[in-house]
One Martini backbone bead per residue (centre of mass of N, CA, C, O) as a GRO file, in nm:
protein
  234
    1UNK     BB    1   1.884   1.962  -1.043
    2UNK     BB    2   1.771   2.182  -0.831
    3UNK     BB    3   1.478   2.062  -0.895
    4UNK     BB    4   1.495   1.786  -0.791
    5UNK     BB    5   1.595   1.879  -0.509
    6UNK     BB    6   1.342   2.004  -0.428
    7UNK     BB    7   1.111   1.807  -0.478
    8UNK     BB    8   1.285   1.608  -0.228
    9UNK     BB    9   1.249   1.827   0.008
   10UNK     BB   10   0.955   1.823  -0.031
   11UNK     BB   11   0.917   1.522   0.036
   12UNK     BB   12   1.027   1.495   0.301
   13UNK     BB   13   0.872   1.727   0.462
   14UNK     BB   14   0.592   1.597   0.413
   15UNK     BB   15   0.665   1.355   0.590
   16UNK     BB   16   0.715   1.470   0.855
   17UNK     BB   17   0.427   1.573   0.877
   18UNK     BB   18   0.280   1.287   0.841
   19UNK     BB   19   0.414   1.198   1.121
   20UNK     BB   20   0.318   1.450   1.317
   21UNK     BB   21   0.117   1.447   1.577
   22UNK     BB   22  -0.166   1.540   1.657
   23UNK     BB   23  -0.363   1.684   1.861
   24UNK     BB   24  -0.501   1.567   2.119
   25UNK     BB   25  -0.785   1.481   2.278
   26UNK     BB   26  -0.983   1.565   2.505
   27UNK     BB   27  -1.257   1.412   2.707
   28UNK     BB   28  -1.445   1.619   2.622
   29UNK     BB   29  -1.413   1.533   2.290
   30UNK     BB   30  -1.456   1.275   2.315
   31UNK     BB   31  -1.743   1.286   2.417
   32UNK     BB   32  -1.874   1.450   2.196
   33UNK     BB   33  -1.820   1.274   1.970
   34UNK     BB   34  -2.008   0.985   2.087
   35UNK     BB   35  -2.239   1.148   2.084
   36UNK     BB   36  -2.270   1.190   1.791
   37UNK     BB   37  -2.267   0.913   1.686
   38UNK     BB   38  -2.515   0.801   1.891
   39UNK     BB   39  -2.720   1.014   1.726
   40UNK     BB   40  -2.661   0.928   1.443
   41UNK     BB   41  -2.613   0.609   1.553
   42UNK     BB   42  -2.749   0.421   1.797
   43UNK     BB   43  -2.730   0.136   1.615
   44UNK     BB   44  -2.480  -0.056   1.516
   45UNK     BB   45  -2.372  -0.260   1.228
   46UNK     BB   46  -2.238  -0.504   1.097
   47UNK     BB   47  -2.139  -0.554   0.720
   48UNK     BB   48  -2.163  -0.917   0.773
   49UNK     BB   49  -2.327  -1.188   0.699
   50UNK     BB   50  -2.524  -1.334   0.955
   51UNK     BB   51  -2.641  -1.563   1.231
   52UNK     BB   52  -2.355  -1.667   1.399
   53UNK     BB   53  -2.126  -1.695   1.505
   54UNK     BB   54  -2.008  -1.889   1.332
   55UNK     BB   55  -2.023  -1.715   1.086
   56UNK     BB   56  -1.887  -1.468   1.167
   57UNK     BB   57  -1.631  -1.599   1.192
   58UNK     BB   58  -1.579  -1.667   0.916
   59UNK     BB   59  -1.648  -1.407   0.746
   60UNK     BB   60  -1.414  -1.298   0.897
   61UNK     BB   61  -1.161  -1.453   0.774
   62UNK     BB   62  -1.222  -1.404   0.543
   63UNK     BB   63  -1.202  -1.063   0.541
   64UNK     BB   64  -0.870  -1.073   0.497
   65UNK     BB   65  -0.808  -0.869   0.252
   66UNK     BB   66  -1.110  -0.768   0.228
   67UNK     BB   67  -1.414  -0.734   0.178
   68UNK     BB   68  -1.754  -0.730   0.268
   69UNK     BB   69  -1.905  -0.714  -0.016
   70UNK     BB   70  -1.720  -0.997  -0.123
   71UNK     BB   71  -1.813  -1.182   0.110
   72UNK     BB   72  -2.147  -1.149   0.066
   73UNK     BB   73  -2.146  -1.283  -0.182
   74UNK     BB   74  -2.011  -1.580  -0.096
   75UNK     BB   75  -2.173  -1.682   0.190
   76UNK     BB   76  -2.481  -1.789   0.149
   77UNK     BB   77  -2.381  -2.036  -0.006
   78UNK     BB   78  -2.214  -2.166   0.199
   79UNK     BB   79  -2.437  -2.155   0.429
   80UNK     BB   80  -2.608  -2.351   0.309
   81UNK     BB   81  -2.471  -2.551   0.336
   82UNK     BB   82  -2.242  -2.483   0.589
   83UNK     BB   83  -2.345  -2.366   0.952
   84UNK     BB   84  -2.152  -2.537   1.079
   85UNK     BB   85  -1.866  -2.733   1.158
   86UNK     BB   86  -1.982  -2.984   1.056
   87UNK     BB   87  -2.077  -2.927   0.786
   88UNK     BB   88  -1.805  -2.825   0.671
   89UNK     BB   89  -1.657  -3.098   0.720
   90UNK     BB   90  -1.808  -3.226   0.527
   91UNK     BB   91  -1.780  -3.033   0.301
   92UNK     BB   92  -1.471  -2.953   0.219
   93UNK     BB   93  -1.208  -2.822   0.094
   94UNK     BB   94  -1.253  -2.788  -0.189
   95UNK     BB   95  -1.600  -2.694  -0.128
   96UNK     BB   96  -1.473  -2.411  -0.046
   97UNK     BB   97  -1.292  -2.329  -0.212
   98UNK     BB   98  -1.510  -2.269  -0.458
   99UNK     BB   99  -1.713  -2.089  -0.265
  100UNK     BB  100  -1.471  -1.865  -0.232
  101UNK     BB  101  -1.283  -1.726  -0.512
  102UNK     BB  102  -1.385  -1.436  -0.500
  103UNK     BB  103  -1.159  -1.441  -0.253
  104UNK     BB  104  -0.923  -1.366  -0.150
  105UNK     BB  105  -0.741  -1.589  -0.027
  106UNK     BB  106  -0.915  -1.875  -0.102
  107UNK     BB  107  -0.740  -2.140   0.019
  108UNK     BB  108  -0.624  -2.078   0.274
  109UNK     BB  109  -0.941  -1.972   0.383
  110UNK     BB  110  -0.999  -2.292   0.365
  111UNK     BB  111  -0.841  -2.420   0.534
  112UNK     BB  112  -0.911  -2.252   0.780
  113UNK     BB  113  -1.217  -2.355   0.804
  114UNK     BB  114  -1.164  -2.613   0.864
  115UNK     BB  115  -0.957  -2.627   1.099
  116UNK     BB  116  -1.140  -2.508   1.302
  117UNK     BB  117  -1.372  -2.659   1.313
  118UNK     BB  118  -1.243  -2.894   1.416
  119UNK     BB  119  -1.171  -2.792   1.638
  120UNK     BB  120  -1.406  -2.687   1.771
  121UNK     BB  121  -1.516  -3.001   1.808
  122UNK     BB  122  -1.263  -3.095   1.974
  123UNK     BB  123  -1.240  -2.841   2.208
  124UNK     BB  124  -1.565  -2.721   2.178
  125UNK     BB  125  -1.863  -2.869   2.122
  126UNK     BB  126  -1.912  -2.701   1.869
  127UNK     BB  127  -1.845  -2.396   1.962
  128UNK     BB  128  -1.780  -2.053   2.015
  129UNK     BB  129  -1.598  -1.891   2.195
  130UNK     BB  130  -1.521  -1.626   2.472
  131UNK     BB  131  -1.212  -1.590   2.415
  132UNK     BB  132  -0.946  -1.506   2.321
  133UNK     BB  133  -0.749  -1.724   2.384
  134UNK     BB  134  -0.928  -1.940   2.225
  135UNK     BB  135  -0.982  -1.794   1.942
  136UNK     BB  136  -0.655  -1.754   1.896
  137UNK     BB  137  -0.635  -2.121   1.873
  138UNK     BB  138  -0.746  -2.033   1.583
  139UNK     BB  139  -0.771  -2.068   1.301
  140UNK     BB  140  -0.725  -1.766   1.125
  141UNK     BB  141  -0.711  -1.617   1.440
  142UNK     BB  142  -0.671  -1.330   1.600
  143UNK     BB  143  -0.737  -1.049   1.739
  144UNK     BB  144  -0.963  -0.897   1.545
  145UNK     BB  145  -1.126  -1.135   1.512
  146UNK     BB  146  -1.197  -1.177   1.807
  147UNK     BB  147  -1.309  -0.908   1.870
  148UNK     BB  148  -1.553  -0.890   1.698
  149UNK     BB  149  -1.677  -1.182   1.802
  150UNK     BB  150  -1.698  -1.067   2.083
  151UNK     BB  151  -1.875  -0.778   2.003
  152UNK     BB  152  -2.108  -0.934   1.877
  153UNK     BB  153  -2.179  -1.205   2.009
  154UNK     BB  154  -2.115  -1.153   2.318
  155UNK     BB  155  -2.090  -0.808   2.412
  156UNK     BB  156  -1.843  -0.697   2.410
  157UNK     BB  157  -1.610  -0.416   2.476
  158UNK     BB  158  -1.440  -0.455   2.203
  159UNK     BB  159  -1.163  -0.292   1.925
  160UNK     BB  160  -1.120  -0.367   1.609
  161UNK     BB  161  -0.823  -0.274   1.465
  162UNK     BB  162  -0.801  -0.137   1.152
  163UNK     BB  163  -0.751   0.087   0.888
  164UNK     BB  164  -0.967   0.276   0.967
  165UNK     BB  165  -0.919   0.322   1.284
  166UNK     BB  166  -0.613   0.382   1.239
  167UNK     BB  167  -0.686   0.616   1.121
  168UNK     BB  168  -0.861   0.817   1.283
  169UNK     BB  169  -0.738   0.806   1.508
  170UNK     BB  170  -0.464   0.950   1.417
  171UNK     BB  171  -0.599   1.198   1.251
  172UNK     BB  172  -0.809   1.330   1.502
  173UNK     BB  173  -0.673   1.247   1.834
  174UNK     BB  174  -0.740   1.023   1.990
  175UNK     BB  175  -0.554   0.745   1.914
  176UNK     BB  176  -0.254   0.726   1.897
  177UNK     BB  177  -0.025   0.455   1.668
  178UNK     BB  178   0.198   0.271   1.523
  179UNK     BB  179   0.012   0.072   1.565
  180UNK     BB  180  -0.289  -0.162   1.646
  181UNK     BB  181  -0.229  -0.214   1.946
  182UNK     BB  182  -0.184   0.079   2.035
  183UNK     BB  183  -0.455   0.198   1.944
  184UNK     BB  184  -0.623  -0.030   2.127
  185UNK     BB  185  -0.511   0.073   2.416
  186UNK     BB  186  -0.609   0.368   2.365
  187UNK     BB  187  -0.890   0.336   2.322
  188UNK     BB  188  -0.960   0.168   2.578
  189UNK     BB  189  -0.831   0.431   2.745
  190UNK     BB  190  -1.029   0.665   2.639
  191UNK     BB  191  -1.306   0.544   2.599
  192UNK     BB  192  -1.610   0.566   2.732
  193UNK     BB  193  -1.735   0.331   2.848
  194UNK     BB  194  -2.080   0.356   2.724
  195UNK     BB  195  -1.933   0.323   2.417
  196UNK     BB  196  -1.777   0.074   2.348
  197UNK     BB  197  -1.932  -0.134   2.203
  198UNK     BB  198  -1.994   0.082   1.955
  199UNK     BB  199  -1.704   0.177   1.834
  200UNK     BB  200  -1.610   0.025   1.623
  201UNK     BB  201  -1.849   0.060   1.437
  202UNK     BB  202  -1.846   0.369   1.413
  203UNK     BB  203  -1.491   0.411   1.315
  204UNK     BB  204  -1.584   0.197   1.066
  205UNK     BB  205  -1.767   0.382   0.919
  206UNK     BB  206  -1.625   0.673   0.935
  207UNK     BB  207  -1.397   0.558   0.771
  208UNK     BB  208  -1.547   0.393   0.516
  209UNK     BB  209  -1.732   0.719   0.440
  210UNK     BB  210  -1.578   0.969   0.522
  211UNK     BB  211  -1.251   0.925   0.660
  212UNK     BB  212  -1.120   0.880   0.385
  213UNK     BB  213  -0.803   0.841   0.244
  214UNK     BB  214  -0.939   0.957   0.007
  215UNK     BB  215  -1.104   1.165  -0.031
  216UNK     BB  216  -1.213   1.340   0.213
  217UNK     BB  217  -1.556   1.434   0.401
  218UNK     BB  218  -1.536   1.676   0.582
  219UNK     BB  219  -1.805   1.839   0.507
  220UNK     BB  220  -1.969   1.553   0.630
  221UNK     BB  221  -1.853   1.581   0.933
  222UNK     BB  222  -1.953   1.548   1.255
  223UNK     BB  223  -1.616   1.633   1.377
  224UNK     BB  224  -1.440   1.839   1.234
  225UNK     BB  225  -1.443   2.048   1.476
  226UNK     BB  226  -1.240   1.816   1.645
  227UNK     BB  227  -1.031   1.776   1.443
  228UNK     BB  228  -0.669   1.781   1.421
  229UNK     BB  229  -0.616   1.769   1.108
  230UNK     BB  230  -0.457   1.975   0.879
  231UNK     BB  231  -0.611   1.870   0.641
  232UNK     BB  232  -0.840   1.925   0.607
  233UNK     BB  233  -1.157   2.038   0.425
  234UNK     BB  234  -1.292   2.324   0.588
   0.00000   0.00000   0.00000
């Protein structure tokens, strides 16, 4: 019994370090941790498959709760097909849901992407818009979503937050934040302007092939001297 309880009592304390917020990075340390990754990928870019607004806004719907690789196996044949809000919609919510069964929720996204398209086409002329508002009043379109096609399509400096910058951001003191949403108006707040158009793109490949949930690459990450998170691996 003493050792269930000893085990139980290990396992509060190591819960308790893990909720306890890391040391924030102060002004000098996010610009110089932004300055390196800005060095080492100049121009970083999204890795969903895309050739237009449209095409970029649909592949971010597929993508909630999917991976990017495996939304990519799945658009080509979709895009080759249907391309525009019109050719999806003529295109049709069944022959959508077949070409993306690979993708998990592809019912309710195959709904969605026809949703969409019928808006675009009735309250926007068939355009894909470029504001928060608008974009977040389409079908399976929330604010991550519309971020991203903020920031690639129309070159806005905005951040979205998902579990990689979520962990990142966390992890190692940049901003830290019990939601995401928490997370997106510290790091807007925190990063300097001249990086934001490309933080996004940097902290979400820094979290998904570096700063990674299970074991981290701490000793090939180039900020790792920067970062405050107390189990780092170096």
């Amino acid at each position: 019994m003493g050792g269930k309880k000893n085990t139980r009592r290990a396992r509060v304390v190591s819960a308790k370090r893990a909720e306890k917020p890391v040391k924030p990075w102060t002004g000098a340390e996010i610009e110089e941790a932004f300055r390196r990754f800005e060095k080492a990928n100049p121009h970083p870019e999204g890795e969903l498959h895309h050739k237009d607004a449209f095409t970029l806004l649909v592949a971010v719907v597929l993508s909630a709760q999917a991976t990017d690789a495996g939304v990519n196996k799945a658009t080509p044949a979709l895009f080759k097909a249907a391309d525009t809000p019109q050719k999806m919609l003529k295109l049709g919510e069944a022959k959508v849901r077949d070409l993306i069964k690979t993708i998990g929720l592809y019912r309710m996204k195959a709904k969605n992407v026809i949703a969409l398209s019928k808006k675009l086409i009735a309250d926007f002329g068939g355009k894909v818009p470029g504001t928060h508002e608008a974009l977040e009043s389409l079908p399976g379109v929330g604010r991550k979503t519309a971020n991203v096609v903020l920031n690639i399509a129309f070159g806005k400096p905005t951040i979205a937050v998902d579990t990689h910058i979520f962990r990142v951001s966390n992890r190692t003191g940049l901003a830290a934040g019990k939601d995401v949403h928490e997370v997106e108006m510290g790091l807007l707040a925190r990063v300097p302007d001249r990086f934001k158009l490309h933080a996004h793109h940097w902290l979400i490949l820094h979290g998904r092939y570096v700063c990674k949930a299970r074991l981290p690459d701490c000793p090939g990450c180039l900020i790792s001297d920067l970062c405050n998170w107390p189990e780092k691996r170096v």
